[in-house]
N, C-alpha and C positions, 0 to 999 in steps of 0.2 A: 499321636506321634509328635514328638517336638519339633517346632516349626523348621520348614529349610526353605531358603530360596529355591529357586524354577532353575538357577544353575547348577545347584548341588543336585537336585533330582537327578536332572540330563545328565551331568558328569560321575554317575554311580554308574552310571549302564556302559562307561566307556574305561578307556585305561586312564588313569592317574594319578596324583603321587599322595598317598594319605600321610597324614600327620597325627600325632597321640601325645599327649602330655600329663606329667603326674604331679601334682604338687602338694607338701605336706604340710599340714596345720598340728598346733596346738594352741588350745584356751582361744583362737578366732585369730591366731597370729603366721603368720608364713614364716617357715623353717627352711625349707627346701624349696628350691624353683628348680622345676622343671629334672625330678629324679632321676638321674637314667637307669633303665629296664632294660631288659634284655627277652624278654616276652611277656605276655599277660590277656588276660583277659575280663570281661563283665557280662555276668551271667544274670538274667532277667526272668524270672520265673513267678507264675502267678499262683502256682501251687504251694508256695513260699511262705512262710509267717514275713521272713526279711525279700520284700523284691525283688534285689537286687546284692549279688557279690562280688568282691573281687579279688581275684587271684593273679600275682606279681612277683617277676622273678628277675633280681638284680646280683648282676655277677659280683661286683666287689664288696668285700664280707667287712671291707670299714663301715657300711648302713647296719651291722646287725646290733643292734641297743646290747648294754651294757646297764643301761641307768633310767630309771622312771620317767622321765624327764628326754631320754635321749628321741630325736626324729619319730622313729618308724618302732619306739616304743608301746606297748597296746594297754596304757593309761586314761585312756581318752583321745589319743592322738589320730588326726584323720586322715586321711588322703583324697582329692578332689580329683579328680580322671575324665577327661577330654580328646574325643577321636575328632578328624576332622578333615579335609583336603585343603592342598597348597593348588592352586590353582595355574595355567600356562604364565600369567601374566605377574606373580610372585604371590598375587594375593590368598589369604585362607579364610576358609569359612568353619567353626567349629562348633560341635554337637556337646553338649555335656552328659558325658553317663554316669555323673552319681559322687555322692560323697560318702565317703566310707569309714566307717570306725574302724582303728584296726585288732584285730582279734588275734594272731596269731605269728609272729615274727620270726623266723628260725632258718637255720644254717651253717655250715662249716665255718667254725671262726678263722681260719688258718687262707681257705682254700674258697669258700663258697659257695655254690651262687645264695644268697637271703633269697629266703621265698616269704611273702607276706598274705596271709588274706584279711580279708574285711568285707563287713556289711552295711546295708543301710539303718537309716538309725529307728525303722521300728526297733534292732535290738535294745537301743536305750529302755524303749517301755516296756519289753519285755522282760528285762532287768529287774525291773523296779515293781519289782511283786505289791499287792496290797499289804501293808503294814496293820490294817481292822476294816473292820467290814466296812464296806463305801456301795455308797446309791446314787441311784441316780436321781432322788427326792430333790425337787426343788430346781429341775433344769427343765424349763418348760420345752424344749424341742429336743430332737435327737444328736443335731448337730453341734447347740449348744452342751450338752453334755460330753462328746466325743475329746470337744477342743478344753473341756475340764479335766478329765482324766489324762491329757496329751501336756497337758502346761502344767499340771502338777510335779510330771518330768523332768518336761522340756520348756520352761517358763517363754523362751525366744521362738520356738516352731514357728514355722508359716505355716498356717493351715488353709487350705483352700475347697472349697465345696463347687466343684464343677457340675452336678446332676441338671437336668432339666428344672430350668425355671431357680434354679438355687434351695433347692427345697429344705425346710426344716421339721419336717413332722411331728407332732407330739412325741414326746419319751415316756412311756410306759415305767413304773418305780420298778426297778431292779436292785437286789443285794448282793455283793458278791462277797464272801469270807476274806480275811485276813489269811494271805498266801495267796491269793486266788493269781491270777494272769490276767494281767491290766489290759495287753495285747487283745487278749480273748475277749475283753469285757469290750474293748473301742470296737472289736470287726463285729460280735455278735449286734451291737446300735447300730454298726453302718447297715448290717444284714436286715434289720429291722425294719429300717426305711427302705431295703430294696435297692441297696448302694453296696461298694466296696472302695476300702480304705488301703492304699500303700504309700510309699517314700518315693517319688520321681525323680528321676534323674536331676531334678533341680534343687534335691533335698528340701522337699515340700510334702507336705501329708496333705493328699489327695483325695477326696471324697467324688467320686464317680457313682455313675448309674454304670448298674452291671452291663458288657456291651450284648448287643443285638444283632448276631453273625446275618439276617436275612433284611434287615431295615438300616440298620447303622453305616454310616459311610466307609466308603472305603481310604485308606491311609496310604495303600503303596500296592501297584503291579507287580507281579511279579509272574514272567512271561521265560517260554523257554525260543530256542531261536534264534537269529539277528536281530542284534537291537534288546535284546530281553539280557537280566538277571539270572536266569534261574541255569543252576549248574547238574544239581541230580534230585529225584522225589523217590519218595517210597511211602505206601500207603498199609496202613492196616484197618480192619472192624472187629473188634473184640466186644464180647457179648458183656464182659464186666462193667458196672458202671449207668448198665442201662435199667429204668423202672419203667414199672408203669403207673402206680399209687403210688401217693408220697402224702404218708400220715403227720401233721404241726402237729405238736401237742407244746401245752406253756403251765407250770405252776408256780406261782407267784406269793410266796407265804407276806411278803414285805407288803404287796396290796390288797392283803385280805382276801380274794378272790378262790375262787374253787377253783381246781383243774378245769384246762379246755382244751377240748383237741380237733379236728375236722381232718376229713380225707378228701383228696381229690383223686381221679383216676383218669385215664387215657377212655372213651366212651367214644371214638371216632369209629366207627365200622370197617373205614377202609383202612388204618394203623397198622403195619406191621405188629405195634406193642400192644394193640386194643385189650384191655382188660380181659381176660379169661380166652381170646385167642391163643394162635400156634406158640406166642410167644412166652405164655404162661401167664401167674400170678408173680410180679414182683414189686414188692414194696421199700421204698424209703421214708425212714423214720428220720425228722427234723425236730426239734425243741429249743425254746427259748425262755425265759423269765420274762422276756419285754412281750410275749404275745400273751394276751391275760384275757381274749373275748375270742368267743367261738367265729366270730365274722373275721377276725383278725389273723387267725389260725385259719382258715377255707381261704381267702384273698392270697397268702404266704403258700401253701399249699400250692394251689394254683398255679402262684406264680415259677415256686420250684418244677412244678410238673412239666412246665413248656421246656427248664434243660433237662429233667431224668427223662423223656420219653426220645432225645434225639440221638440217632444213631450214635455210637459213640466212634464214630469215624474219627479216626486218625493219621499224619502224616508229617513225614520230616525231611528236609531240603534242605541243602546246599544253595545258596546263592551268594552272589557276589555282595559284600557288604554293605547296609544300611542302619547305620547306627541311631539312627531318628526313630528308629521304630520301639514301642512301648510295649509291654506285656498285655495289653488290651486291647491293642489297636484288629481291625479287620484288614487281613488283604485279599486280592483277588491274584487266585495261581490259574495260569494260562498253562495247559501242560496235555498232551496225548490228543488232542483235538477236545480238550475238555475247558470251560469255564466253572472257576469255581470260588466259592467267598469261605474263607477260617477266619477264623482266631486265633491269634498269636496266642500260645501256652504259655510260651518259654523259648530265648533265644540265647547266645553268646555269642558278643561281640569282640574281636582278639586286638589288641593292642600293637599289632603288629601287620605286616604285611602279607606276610607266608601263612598266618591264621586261616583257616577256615572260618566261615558264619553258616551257623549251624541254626534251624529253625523249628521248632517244634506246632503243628497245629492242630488243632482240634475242631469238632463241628461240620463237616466242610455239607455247603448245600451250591447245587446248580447255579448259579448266577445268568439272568435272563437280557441284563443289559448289550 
């Protein structure tokens, strides 16, 4: 979650006046300050190739580009977007969610409203297909290779490695073709080391440890009540999604290496998912070209098996808005006389007042504190 003062926290649970701002760049230069909207929002999704989108709808139909060059033109041109509260005493405190490329510009030229969306800028590297086949030969760690493939792009990116300890792990030689999905090549490294890679709201490529909904801290309460957030919940368990084996397998022609593959399986007695229990035989199949040693494939395995064997509990809420919250972040729902810790999935944040924030979680386990 992006940082907030202990005042913002407190003044989300109460009535007060938010603020939102939109400002347009092109080539690192300010066009526009402060656009005016007329609704909109920022959608956070970790299911996502792009993080992060946004959707923006301006009444007067003089923003709708005519010319490459123009504003809110989708050349390159971006939009920076900022929720935030105006405080009793005039002051504000603001949140950034995200810099946007814009994609898509359109509208009644007569009448209006310009509706705009935009994403974040893994779309740039998704773009930028491989041109001939690229490796990862000669980048002694995983992270070093990421931030190669990202700067052959994106030459200016900030790239930041938050995991435990900063880690770098060896990079396994990997080939991808000419066309391949540059994108695919950076998450499948992040995945390698046991990591995932997106764009933050601070337009930063983000290398994290995948989070840990039963060990990981908590980001934000979220309580129903006096004094609480929480406006409405709705819970599902759907049976898709859940394993109990989860087959690595890795072939590596660029490292000479033979195919390897290992399985892991759910072997607990007491599992609901226990292997050949009520709950059946189900296997997930995973592959990579970075896993090239059978130890390496069982470790990946493994590690996948502790998310395919968790209920695939599901839930989505209403609460009053907090814009500081990330697609990773853990919170804990206070709700039915129940404590409980998610995973944020996926959220949208509205640029307006009348908006709802909508929350999507997954995971959810007992919380004992």
């Amino acid at each position: 979650m992006y940082p907030i003062t202990a005042v913002f926290r407190a003044t989300l649970a109460t009535s007060h006046t938010m603020v939102a701002r939109v400002d347009a760049y092109y080539a690192g230069q300010l066009t526009i300050a402060n656009l005016p909207f007329t609704d909109g929002s920022v959608s956070v999704d970790r299911g996502s190739k792009t993080r992060r989108s946004l959707s923006l709808t301006i009444a007067d139909p003089k923003y709708l580009p005519w010319n490459a060059l123009d504003p809110l033109a989708a050349y390159g041109q971006q939009l920076v977007v900022s929720r935030g509260i105006r405080f009793a005493n005039g002051a504000e405190e603001w949140i950034p969610l995200g810099t946007f490329r814009i994609n898509e510009p359109s509208g009644d030229v007569h009448l209006g409203p310009v509706s705009v969306t935009g994403t974040t800028m893994e779309a740039a590297i998704i773009d930028d297909k491989f041109q001939a086949p690229t490796s990862t030969r000669g980048y002694g760690g995983c992270v070093d290779a990421i931030e190669a493939l990202i700067r052959q792009t994106l030459p200016d990116a900030t790239i930041v490695n938050l995991t435990a300890g900063a880690r770098n792990p060896a990079c396994a030689v990997a080939t991808w073709d000419a066309g391949g999905d540059r994108w695919d090549a950076v998450t499948q490294i992040a995945l390698a080391m046991q990591a995932e890679i997106y764009v933050d709201a601070q337009n930063r490529f983000v290398i994290t440890d995948l989070p840990d909904v039963i060990n990981g801290p908590v980001a934000w309460d979220i309580a129903e009540g006096e004094g609480g957030t929480l406006i409405s919940s709705a819970r599902t368990m759907p049976r898709t999604g859940v394993y109990n084996a989860v087959m690595a397998s890795g072939e590596n022609s660029s490292a000479g290496t033979a195919p390897v593959s290992a399985v892991a399986t759910d072997n607990n007695p007491s599992s609901p998912t226990r292997w050949g229990g009520p709950f059946g035989k189900v296997t997930k199949q995973i592959s990579s070209a970075l896993w090239t040693t059978v130890g390496t494939c069982q470790a990946v395995a493994e590690f996948a098996l502790y998310d395919a064997v968790a209920p695939n509990v599901q839930a989505s809420i209403d609460s009053l808005p907090n814009p500081a919250l990330e697609g990773n972040d853990i919170i804990r729902l206070t709700h039915v006389g129940r404590k409980e810790r998610w995973l944020v999935q996926s959220l949208a944040v509205p640029l307006t007042a009348s908006g709802n924030f909508s929350i999507n979680l997954r995971g959810g386990k007992d919380d004992a504190s």
